[in-house]
C-alpha positions in Angstrom: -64.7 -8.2 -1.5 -62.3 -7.8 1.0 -64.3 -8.6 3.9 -65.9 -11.5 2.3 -62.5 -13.3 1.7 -61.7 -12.6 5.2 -64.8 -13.8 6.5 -64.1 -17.0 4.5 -60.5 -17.5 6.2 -62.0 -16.7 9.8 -64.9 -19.8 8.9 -62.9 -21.8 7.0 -60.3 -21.7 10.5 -63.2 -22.2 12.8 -64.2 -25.2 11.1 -61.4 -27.2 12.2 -61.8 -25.9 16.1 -65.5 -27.3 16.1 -64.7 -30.5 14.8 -62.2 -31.0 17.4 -64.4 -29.3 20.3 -67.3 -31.5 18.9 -65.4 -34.7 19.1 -64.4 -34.2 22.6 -67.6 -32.7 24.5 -70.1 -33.4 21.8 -71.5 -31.6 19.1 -74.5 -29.4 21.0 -72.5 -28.9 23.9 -69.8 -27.9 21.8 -72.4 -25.8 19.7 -73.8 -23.9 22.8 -70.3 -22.8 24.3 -69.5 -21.1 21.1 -72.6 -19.5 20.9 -72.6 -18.2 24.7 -69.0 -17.1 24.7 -69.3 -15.4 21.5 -72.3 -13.6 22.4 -70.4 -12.1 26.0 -67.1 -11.1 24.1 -69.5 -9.7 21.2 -71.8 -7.9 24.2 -69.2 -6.3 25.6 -68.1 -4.5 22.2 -71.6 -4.0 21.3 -72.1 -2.3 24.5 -68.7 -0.8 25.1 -68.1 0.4 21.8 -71.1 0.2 19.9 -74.5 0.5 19.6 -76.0 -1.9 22.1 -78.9 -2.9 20.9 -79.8 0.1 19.5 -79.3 1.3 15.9 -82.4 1.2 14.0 -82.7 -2.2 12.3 -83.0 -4.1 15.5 -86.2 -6.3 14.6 -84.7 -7.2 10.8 -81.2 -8.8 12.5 -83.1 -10.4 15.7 -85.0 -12.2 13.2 -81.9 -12.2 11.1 -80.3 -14.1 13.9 -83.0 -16.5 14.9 -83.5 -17.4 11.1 -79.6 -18.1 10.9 -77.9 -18.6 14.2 -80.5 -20.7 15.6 -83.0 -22.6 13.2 -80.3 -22.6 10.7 -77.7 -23.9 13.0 -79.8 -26.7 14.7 -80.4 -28.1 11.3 -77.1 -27.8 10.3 -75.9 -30.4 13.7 -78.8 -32.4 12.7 -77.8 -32.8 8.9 -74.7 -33.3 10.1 -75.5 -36.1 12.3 -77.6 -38.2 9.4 -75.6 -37.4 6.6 -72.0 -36.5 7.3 -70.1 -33.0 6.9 -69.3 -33.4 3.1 -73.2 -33.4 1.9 -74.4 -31.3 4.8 -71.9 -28.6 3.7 -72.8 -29.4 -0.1 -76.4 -28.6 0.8 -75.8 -26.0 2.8 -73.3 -23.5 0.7 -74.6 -24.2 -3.0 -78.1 -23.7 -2.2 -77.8 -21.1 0.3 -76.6 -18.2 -2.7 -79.1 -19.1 -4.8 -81.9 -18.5 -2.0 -80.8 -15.6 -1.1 -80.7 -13.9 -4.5 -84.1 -15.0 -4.6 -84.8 -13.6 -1.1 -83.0 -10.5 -1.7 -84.9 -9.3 -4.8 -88.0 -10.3 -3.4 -87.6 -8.3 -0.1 -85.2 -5.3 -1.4 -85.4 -5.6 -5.1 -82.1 -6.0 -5.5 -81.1 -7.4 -9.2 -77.8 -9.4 -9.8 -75.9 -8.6 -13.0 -76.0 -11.7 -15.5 -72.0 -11.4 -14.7 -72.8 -11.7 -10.6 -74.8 -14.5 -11.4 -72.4 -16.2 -13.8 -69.6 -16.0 -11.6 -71.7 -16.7 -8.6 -72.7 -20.0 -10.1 -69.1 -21.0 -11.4 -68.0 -21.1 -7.7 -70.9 -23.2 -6.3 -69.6 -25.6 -8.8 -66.4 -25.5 -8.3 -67.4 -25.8 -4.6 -69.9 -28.9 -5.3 -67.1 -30.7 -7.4 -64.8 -30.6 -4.4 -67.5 -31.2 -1.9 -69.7 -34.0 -3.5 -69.6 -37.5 -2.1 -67.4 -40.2 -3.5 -69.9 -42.9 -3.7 -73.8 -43.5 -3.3 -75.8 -43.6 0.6 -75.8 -46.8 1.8 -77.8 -46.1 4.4 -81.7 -46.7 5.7 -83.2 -44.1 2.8 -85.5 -42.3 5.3 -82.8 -40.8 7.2 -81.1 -39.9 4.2 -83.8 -37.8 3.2 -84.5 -36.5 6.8 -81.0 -35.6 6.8 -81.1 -34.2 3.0 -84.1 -31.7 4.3 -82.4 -30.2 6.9 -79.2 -29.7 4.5 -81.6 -27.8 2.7 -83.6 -26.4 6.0 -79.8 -24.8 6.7 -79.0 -23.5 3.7 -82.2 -21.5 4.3 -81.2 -20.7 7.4 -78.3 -18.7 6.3 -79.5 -18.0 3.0 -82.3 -15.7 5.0 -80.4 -14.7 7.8 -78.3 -12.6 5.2 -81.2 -11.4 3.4 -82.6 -10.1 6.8 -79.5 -8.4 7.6 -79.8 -6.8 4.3 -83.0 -5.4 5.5 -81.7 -4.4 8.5 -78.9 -2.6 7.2 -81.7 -0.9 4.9 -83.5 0.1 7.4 -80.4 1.8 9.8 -79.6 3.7 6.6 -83.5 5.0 6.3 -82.9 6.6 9.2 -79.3 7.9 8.6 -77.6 5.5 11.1 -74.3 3.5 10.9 -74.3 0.8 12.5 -71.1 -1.5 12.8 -70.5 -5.3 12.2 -70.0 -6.5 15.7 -73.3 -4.5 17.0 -75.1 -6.5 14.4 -72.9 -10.0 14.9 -74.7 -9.2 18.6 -78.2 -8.3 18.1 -78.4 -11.6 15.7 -76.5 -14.0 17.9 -79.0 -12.7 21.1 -81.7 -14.0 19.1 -79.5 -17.0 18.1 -78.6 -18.4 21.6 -81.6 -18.0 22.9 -83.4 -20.3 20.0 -80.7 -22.9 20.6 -81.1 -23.0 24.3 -84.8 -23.2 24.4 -84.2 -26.3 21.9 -81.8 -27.6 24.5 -84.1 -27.2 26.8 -87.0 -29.0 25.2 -84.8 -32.1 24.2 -83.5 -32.4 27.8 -87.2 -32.3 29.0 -88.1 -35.0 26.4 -85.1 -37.0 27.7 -83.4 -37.0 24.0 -80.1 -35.4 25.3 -78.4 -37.8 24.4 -74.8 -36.5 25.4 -73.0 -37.6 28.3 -71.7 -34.6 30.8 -68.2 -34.1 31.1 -65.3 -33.7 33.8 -63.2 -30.7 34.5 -60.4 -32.5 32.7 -62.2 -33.5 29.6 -63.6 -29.7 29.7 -60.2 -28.4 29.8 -58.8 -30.2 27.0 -61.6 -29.0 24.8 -61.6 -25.3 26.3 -58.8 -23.9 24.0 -60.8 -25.6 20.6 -63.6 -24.0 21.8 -62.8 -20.2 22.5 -60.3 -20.4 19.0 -63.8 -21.7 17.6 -65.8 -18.7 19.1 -63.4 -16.6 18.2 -63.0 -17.2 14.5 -66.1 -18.1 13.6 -69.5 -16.8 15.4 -67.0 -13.4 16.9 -64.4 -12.2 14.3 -66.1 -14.7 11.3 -69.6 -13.6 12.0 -68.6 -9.6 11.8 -66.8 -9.5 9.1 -69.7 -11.3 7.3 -72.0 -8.6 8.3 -69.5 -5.9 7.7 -69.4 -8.1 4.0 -73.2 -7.7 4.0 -73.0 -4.2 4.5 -70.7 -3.2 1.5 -72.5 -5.8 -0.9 -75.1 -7.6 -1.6 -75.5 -11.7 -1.3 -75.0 -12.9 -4.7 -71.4 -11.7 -4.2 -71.0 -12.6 -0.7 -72.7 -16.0 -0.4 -70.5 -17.6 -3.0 -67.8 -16.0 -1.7 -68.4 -17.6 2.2 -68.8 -21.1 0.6 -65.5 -21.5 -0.5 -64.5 -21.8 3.3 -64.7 -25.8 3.2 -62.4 -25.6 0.1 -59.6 -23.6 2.7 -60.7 -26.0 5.6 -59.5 -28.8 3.4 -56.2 -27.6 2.3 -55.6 -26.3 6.5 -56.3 -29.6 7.2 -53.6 -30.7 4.3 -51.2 -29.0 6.0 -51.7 -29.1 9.8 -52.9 -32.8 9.8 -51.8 -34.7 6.5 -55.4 -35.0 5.2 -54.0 -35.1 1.4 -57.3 -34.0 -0.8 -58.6 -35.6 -3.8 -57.5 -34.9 -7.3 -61.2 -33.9 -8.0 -61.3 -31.7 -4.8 -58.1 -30.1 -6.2 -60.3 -29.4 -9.5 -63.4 -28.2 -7.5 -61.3 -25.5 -5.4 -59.7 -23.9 -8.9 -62.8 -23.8 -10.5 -64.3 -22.0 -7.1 -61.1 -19.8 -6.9 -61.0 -18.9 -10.5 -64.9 -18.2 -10.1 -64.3 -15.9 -6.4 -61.5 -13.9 -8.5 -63.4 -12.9 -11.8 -66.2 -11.8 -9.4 -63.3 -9.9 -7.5 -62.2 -8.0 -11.0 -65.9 -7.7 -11.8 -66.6 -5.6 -8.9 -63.6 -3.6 -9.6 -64.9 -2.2 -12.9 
């Protein structure tokens, strides 16, 4: 449990960096200097200290990483650009437990307790209370439901990236090795930059880049957002969810993770006067209450 919350503090922190690191170089600029400074700090303790990219379950989190870092991800930005953070989010953290018990019993026969799963789904309410828009789209319908599918297209995303860590951490133990967090935060963010530059790539090709480059002094206003981002979410936020992975499987990690926004929202309270709703209040104690009976539950 442990490593879940703290996964959850690390991504709920992060959160706040990338909005402000999006706002200033753009979103996919913003996205792609994470990803690439994340993947050299993680590099040099996978190489340094850890197992490279070595291990055992190599294929599982490279596919892990595509799957989640990179497919998951660019459907995330694109959600997020049709439909706004507080359904994108929605979509993505309440659907993306579910999926992955699914996934998970499918591909390792792993069966939640009827306790795990009530729990489980008492935070993803909580979680939708405090997250669900205040009033209908009023918007052109067809990019609301572009924008709904790729909510849903990233909470797949991460739903199976965790299941195919899961495998991968299966498959290190079938051959007696123990691999560490950060190796595997490494192996799946290769995969993950790669995915999202070749996307890149592709739009800039097809001339829909649409952001604007920047100067060195726009660049260094945003650097500091940008490496805190890194740092806390796809470097420190990233292990300690595999690490979380490792000890325990999704149904009680998932729901776990997607009480980050909740934490987001009460950082953002306090550091920039964003006061939340008295339903948002209701949402987060219903998720908390949820996140600490599954907390006792694993205890007995």
């Amino acid at each position: 449990m442990f490593p879940a919350v703290l996964t959850t503090v690390l991504f709920s922190v992060s959160i706040l960096f990338a909005s402000k690191s999006a706002r200033l170089v753009g979103p996919m600029q913003a996205n792609v200097s994470r990803l690439l400074l994340a993947m050299v700090l993680l590099g040099i303790w996978a190489h340094g200290w850890g197992m490279g990219f070595g291990g055992g379950g190599l294929p599982w989190f490279l596919l892990s990483g595509f799957i989640g870092f990179g497919l998951g991800d660019l459907c995330m930005f694109g959600s997020l650009s049709l439909i706004g953070p507080r359904l994108t989010i929605l979509l993505t953290q309440c659907l993306a437990a579910p999926i992955a018990t699914v996934g998970e019993y499918l591909l390792l026969g792993t069966r939640p307790a009827v306790g795990e799963l009530l729990l489980g789904g008492t935070i993803l309410l909580g979680v939708a209370l405090a997250l669900a828009p205040d009033r209908h789209w009023e918007g052109d319908p067809s990019r609301f439901r572009f924008g709904v599918l790729l909510g849903i297209g990233s909470a797949f995303g991460q739903a199976f990236g965790a299941v195919f860590s899961r495998r991968g951490y299966a498959a290190c133990q079938a051959v007696h090795v123990a691999i560490d967090g950060g190796t595997v935060a490494y192996q799946r963010i290769s995969a993950g930059v790669l995915t999202t530059l070749v996307f890149w790539w592709i739009l800039i090709a097809l001339g829909k880049a649409m952001e604007m480059r920047h100067s060195q002094k726009v660049w260094a206003g945003a650097a500091g957002y940008v490496v805190c981002n890194a740092l806390a979410g796809p470097t420190l936020g990233v292990a300690c969810f595999q690490w979380a992975l490792m000890v325990a499987p999704s149904v009680q990690v998932l729901p776990i993770v997607a009480t980050a926004p909740l934490l987001t929202m009460v950082l953002a309270w306090g550091i920039e006067g964003t006061r939340p709703t008295r339903r948002t209040m209701i949402g987060a104690t219903v998720a908390v209450t949820g996140a600490a009976g599954l907390a006792w539950l694993q205890t007995r």
